[in-house]
C-alpha positions as CSV (number, residue, x, y, z in Angstrom):
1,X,9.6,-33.6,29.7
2,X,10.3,-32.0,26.2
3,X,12.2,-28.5,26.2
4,X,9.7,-26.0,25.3
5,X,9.7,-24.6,21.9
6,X,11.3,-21.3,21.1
7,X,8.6,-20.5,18.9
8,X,5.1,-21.5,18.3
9,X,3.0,-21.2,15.2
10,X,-0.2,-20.7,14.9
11,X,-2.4,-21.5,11.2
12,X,-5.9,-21.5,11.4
13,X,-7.5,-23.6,8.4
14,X,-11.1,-24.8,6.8
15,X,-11.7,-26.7,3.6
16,X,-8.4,-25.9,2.3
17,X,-6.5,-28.9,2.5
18,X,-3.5,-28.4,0.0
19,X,-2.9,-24.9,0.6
20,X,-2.9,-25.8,4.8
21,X,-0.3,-28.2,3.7
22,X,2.3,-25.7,2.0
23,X,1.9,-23.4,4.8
24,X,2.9,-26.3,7.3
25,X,6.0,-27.4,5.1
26,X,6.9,-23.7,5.4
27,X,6.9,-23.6,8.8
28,X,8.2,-27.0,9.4
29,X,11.1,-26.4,6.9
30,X,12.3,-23.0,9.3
31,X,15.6,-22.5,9.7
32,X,14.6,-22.5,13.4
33,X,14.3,-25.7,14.4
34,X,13.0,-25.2,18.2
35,X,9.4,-24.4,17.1
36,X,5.9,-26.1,16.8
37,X,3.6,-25.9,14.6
38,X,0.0,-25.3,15.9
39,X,-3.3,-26.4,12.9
40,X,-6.4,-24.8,14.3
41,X,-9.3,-26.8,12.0
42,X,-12.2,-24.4,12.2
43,X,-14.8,-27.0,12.3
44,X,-15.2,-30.7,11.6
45,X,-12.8,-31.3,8.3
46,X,-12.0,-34.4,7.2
47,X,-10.4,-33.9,3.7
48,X,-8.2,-31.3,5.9
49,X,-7.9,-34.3,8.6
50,X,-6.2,-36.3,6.5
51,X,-4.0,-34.0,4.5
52,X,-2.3,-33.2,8.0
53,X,-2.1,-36.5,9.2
54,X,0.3,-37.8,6.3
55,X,2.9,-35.1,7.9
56,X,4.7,-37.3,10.9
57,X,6.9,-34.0,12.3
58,X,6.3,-34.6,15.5
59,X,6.5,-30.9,15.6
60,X,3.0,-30.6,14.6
61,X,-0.1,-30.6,16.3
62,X,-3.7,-30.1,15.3
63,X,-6.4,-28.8,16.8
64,X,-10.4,-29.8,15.3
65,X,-12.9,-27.1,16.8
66,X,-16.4,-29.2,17.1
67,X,-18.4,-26.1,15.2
68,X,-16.5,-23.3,13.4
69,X,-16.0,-19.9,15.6
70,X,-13.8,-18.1,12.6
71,X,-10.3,-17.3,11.8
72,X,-9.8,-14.7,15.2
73,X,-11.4,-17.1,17.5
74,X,-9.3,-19.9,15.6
75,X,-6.1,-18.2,16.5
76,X,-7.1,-17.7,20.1
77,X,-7.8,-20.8,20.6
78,X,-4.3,-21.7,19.0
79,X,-3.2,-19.0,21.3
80,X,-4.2,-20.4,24.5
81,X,-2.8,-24.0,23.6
82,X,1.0,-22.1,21.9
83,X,3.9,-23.4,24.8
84,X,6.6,-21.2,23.2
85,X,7.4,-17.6,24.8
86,X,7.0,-16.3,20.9
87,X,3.7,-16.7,18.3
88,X,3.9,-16.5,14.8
89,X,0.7,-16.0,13.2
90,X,0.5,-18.2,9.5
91,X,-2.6,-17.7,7.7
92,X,-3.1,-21.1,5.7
93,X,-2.8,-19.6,2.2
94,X,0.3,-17.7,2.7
95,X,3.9,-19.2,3.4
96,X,7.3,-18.5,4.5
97,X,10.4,-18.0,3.5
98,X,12.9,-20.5,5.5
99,X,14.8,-17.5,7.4
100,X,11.1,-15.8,8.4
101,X,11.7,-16.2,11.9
102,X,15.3,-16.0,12.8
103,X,14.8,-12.7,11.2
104,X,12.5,-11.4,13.6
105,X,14.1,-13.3,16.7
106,X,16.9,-11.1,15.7
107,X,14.9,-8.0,15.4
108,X,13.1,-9.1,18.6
109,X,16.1,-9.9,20.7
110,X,17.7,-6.1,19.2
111,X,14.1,-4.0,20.1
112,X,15.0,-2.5,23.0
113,X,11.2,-3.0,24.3
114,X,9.8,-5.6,26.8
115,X,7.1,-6.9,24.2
116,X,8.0,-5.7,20.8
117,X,5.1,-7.1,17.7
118,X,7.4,-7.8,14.6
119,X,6.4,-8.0,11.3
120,X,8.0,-8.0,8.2
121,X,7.7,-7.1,4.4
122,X,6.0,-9.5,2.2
123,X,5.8,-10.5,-1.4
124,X,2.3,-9.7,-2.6
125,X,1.3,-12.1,-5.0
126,X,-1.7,-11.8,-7.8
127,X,-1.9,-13.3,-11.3
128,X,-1.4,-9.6,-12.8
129,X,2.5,-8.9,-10.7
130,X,4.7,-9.0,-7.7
131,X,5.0,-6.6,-5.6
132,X,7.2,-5.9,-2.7
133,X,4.7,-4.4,0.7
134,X,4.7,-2.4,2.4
135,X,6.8,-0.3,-0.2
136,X,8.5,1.9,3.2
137,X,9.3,1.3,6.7
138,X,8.3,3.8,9.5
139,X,9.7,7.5,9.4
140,X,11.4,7.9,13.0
141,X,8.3,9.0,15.1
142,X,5.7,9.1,12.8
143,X,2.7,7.5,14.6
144,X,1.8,4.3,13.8
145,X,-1.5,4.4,12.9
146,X,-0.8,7.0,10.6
147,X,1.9,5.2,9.1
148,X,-0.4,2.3,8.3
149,X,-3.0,3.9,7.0
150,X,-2.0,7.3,5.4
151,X,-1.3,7.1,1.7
152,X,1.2,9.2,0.0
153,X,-0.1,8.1,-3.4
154,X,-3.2,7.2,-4.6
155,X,-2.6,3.1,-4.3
156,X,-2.5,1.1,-1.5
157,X,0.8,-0.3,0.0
158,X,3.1,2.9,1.7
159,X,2.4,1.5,5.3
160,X,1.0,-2.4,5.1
161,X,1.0,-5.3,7.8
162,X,-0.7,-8.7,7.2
163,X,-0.7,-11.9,9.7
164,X,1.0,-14.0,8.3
165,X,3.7,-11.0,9.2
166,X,2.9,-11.1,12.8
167,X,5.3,-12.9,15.7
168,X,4.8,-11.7,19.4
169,X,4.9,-12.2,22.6
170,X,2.3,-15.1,23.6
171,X,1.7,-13.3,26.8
172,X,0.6,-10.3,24.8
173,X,-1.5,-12.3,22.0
174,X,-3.7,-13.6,25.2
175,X,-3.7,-10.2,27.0
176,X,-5.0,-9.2,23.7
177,X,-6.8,-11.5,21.2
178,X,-8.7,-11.3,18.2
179,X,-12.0,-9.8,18.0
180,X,-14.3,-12.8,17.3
181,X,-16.6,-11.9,14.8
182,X,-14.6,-9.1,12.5
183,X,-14.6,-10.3,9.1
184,X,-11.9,-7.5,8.1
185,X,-9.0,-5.7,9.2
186,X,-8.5,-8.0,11.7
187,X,-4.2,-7.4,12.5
188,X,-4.9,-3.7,11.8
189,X,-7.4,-4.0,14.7
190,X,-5.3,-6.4,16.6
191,X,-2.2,-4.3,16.4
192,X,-4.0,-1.3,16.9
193,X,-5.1,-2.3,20.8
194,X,-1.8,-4.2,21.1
195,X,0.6,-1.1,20.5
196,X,-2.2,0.7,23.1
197,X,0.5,-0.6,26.0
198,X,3.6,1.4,26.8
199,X,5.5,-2.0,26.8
200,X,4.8,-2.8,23.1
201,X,6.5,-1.1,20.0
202,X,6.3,-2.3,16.3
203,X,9.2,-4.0,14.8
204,X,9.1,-4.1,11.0
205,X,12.2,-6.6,9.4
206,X,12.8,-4.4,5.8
207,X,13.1,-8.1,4.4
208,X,10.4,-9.7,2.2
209,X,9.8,-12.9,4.3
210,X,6.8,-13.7,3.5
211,X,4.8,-14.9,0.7
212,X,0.6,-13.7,0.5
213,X,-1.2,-15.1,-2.1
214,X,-4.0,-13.4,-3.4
215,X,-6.6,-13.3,-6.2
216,X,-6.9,-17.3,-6.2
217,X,-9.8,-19.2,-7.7
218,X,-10.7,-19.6,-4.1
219,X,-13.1,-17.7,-1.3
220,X,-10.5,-15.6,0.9
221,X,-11.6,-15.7,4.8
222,X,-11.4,-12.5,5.7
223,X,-12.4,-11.2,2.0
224,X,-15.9,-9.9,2.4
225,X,-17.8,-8.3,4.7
226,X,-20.8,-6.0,5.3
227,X,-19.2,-2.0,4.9
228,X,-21.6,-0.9,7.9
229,X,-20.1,-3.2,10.5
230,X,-16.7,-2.2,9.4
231,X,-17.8,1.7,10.0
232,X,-18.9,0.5,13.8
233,X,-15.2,-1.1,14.3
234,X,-13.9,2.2,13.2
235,X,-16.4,4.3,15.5
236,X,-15.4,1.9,18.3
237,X,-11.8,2.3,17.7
238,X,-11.5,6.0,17.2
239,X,-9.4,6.8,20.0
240,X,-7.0,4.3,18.9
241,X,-6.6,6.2,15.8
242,X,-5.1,10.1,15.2
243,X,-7.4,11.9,12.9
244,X,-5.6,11.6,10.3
245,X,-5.4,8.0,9.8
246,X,-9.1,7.9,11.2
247,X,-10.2,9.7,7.9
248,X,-7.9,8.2,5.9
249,X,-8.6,5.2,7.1
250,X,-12.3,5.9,6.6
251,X,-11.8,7.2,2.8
252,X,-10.1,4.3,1.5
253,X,-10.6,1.1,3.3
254,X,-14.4,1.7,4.0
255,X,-15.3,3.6,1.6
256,X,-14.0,0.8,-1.1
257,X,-16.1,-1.4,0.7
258,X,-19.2,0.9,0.2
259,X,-18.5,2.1,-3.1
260,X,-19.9,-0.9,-4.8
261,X,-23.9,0.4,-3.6
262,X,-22.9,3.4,-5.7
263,X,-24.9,5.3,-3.3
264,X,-25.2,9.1,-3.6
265,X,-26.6,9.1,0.3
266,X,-24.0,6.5,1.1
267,X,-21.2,8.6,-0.1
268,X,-22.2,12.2,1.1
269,X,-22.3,10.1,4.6
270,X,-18.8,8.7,4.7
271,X,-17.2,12.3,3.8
272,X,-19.4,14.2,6.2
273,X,-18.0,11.5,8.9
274,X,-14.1,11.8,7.7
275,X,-14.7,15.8,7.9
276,X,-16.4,16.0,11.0
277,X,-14.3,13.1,12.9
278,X,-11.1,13.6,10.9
279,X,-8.6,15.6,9.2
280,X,-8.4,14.4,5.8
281,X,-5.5,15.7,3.7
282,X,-5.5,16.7,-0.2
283,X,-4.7,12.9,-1.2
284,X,-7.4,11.4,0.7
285,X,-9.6,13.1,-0.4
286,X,-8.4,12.3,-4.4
287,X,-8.2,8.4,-3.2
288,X,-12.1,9.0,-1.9
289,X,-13.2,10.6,-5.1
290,X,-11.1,7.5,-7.5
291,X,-12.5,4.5,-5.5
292,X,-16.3,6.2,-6.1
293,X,-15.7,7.1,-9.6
294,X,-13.7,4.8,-11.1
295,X,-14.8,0.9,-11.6
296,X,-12.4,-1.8,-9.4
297,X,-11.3,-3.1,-12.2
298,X,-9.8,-0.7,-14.3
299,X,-8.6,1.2,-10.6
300,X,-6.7,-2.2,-10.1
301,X,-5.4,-2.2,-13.9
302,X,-4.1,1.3,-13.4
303,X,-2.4,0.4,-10.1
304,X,-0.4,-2.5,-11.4
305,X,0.7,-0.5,-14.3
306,X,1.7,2.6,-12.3
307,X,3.3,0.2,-9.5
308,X,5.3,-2.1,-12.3
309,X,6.7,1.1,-13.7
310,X,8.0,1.8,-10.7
311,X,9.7,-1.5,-10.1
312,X,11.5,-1.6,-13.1
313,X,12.8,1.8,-12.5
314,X,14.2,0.6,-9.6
315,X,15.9,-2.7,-10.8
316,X,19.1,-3.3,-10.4
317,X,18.9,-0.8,-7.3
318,X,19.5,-3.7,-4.6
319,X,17.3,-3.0,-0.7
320,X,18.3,-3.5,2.7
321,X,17.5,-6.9,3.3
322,X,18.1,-6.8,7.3
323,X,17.5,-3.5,8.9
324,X,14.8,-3.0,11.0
325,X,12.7,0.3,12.1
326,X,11.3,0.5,15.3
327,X,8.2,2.7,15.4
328,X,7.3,4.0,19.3
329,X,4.3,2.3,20.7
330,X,1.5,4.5,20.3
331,X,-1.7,3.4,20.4
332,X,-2.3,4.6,17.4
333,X,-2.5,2.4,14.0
334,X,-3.7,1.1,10.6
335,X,-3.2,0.3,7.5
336,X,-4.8,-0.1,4.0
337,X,-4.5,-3.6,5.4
338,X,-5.6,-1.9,6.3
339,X,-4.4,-0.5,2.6
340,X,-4.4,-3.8,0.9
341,X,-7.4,-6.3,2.5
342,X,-10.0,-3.6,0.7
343,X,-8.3,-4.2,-2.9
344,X,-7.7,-7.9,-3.0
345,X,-9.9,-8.7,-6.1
């Protein structure tokens, strides 16, 4: 019988034949060898089918649902089948960088916790710039659904975590899997329930290790969705969240999904909730009043402008590229992937 992989990997995938196939030859080409690689097809594909089936690494395996379920029930299902004691999640328009996972095996191995979720920087990748996210790691303490979700500037990215991030335990990923049916925030959700246990901390590599591509020509899975169903995953999740990050979680990821109806009821409704359910502080309440006011695209223009200012004030000033930053496992998270899933376009 085959030794069991150190590492499974898990990429769901519909109707997006060549990007599926990068993110496979990014995880194939690992610098950890022991892994496998596991295609979840989220419904008959054939195009998709075939694309995979001109890879021979016997490392791979894939995995055609008979009706599509989603992307979270495509990653349980991946779940279920993983072998290895690890499970990187790989969403199939991202990729990594070769040393992705020996990074956090290394973090993992240092974590001090039973069942510690690492994660990992990322290069965020548009037509308009670069940018390095989430732009700071955890202060010691500071609660982690605060930390993704509180902004300490009017843009997105101070506390960030994406899936194609995410490696934990597989024994945790089934304990707690994805919430069939949630178009958005789906790892902020996950993570949020998953940190819930006293056995699981966050783990956050400081080194980019990841490349998410966004603003495409191409539908995004998890890129739209129906503000009021978001608002009931935030009522549901409340006590997973410390005021604070519930308002300002409320006032700039929901609320940038509901500014669009331009709504004068719709608005006066999401700051009576934050107020009454939160404690919003000075700049949520100046993030609330810019997504309303101000139209998505110039917001976005300002924010690349503002953010490439800051890069190139900061070249030549060279990062950590391998400490990590353990934050304690509260069950308390969220992020403007919380910050960035509302600001894609």
């Amino acid at each position: 019988m085959d030794a069991l992989p150190e590492v499974s990997v898990v990429i769901p995938t519909r109707f997006r034949p060549e990007l599926v196939t990068r993110a496979v030859r990014s995880a194939l080409t690992q610098t950890v060898g022991n892994l496998e690689v596991i295609v979840v097809v989220d419904g008959p594909d054939e195009a998709t089918s075939d694309a995979l089936a001109l890879i021979t690494d016997a490392r791979l395996r894939v995995l055609v649902l008979p009706r599509s379920g989603g992307a979270p029930n495509a990653r349980n299902v991946g779940v279920r089948e993983a072998r290895a004691p690890w499970t990187a999640l790989l969403d199939d328009d991202d990729e990594w960088l070769p040393q992705k996972l020996a990074v956090q095996l290394d973090a993992a191995r240092d974590a001090g916790v039973a069942m510690p979720v690492v994660a990992s920087r990322l290069i965020n990748r548009t037509p308009r710039a670069d940018s390095v996210l989430p732009r700071r790691l955890p202060a010691p303490g500071e609660p982690v659904s605060e930390y993704l979700t509180v902004r300490r500037g009017l843009f997105y990215g101070d506390g960030f975590i994406q899936t194609s991030t995410i490696m934990a335990p597989t024994a945790l990923l089934r304990r707690e899997p994805f919430t069939v049916g949630l178009r958005r925030m789906q790892e902020l959700d996950w993570v949020l329930r998953a940190v819930s246990h006293d056995e699981v901390d966050l783990v956050i590599a400081a080194e980019a290790l990841v490349v998410f591509h966004q603003d495409e020509d191409r539908p995004r899975i998890t890129l739209s969705s129906p503000w009021e169903g978001q608002l009931e995953w935030l009522h549901r999740s409340r006590h997973l969240l410390t005021p604070r990050a519930y308002a300002a979680l409320l006032m700039s990821v929901i609320s940038s999904m509901a500014a669009p109806t331009r709504s004068a009821r719709t608005f006066g409704m999401l700051l009576r909730d934050a107020r009454r359910n939160g404690r919003p502080g000075p700049i949520d309440y100046l993030t609330f009043l810019q997504i309303w006011l101000i139209p998505p695209k110039l917001r976005h223009n300002l924010r690349d402008l503002v953010l490439g200012r800051r890069r190139e004030q900061r070249a030549g000033v060279t990062a950590p590229t391998t400490a990590e930053r353990r934050v304690p496992g509260l069950g308390d998270r969220s992020g403007e992937l919380a910050p960035v899933s509302t600001e894609r376009g």
